[in-house]
N, C-alpha and C positions, 0 to 999 in steps of 0.2 A: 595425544589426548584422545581417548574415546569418552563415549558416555552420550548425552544427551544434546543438542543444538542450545539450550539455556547454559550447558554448560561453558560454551566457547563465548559467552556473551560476558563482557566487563561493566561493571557498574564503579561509577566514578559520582563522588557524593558530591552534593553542593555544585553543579555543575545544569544549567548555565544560570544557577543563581542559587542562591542559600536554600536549604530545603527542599531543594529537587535531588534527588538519586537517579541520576544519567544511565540510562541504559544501551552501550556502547556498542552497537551491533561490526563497528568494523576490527576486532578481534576474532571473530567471526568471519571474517569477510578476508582475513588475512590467512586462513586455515584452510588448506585443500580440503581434507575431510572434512571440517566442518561446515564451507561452502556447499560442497557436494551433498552433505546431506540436508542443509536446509532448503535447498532448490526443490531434490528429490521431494522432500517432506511436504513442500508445497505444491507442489504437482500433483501429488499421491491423491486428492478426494477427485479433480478431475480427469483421473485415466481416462479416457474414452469417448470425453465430451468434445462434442464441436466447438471452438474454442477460434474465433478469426482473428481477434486481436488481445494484446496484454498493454495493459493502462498501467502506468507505472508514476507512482504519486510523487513530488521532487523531494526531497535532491533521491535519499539511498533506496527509491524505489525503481530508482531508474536502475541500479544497480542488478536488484533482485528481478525486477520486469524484465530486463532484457536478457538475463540468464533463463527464464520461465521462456521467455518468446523463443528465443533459442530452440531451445529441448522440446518444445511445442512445433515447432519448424511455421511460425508464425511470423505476423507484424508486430510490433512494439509502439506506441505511442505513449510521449511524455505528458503528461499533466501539470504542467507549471505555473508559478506565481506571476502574478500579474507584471507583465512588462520583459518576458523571458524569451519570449519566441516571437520571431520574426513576422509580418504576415498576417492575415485575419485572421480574426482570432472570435471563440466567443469567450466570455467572462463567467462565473458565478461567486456573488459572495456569499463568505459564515463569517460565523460570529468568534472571536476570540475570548478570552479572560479578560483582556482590555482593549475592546475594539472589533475591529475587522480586518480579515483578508482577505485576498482573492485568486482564485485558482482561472487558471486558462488553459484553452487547445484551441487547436486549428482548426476553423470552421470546414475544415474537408477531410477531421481526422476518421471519423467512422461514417458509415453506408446504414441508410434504415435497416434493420434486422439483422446486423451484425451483431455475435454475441462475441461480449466481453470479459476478461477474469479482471478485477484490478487489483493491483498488487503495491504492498509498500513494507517497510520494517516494522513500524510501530503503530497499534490501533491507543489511543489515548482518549481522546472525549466523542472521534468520529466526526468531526469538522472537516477535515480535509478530507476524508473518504466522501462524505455525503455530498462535496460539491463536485468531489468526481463522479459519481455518479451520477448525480442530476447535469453535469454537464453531458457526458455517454446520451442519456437519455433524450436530451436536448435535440441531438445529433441523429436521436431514431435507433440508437443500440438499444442491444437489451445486455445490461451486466450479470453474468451466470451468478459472481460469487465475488470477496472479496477475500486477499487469502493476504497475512501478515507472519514477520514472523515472533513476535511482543504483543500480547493484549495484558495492556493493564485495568480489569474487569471494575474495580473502584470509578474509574472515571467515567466507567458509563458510554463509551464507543460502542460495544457490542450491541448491546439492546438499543440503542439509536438506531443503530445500521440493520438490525433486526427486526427491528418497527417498520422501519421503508420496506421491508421483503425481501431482505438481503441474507444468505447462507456466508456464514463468516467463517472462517478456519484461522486458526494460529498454534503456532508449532507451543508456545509455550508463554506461560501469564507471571507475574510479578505483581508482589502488594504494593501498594502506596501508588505514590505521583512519581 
């Protein structure tokens, strides 16, 4: 398959509940070339930037984070749900559709003025982007950018994260939920 990184991406209806259109990034993820070029594709606005760590939002950003950190010849840090990682930890909650969740790192994950990329598959209302970030920031990082590789522009993630002062990138966008 050649063609575009949306194109290696599967949508799977109804999935993980009636009326959602699943957007399956590990067909994707199972594709040499199409691996390779969405890594590439998200690399591509930071050539050149000093870049000291990549934040990788759970679960499939750990994925993509630690292929960016890679090719970056960088650290990698995960960003996980409340009760995932070992060790002090600080918290931040958002808000969900019904409720709250909570993102965590390890209170020794970033050094003041350490600049950050954070990284995940999917940009969707920006809940869980915004508590990585405010967590980074917690910690005295500065996050360069946030780079995905799905924005779906309907639900309003982009201009959220764009309101904080955040440069957002994504390889490619989809209508609906």
């Amino acid at each position: 398959m050649n063609g575009t990184v949306k194109d290696y991406i599967r949508s799977i209806k109804d999935f993980p509940h009636e009326g959602i259109m699943f957007r399956d990034v590990t067909t994707l993820f199972a594709d040499a070339r199409g691996f390779r070029m969405a890594i590439d594709q998200l690399l591509n606005p930071y050539a050149g930037l000093r870049i000291d760590r990549v934040a990788g939002l759970e679960a499939r950003g750990f994925i993509l984070g630690g292929a960016v950190a890679h090719q970056l010849s960088t650290g990698f840090v995960p960003i996980r749900k409340k009760g995932k990682l070992p060790g002090a930890v600080i918290s931040e909650a958002y808000q969900l559709e019904y409720g709250e969740a909570v993102m965590e790192v390890h209170d020794d994950a970033f050094r003041k003025g350490e600049r950050v990329l954070i990284v995940d598959d999917l940009l969707a209302t920006g809940g869980t982007a915004e508590a990585g970030i405010k967590l980074c920031h917690r910690l005295g990082a500065e996050v360069i950018g946030c780079a995905f590789v799905i924005d779906l522009p309907e639900l309003g993630g982009r201009k959220r994260l764009e309101a904080m002062g955040m440069a957002v990138h994504a390889l490619c966008e989809f209508d609906g939920a």
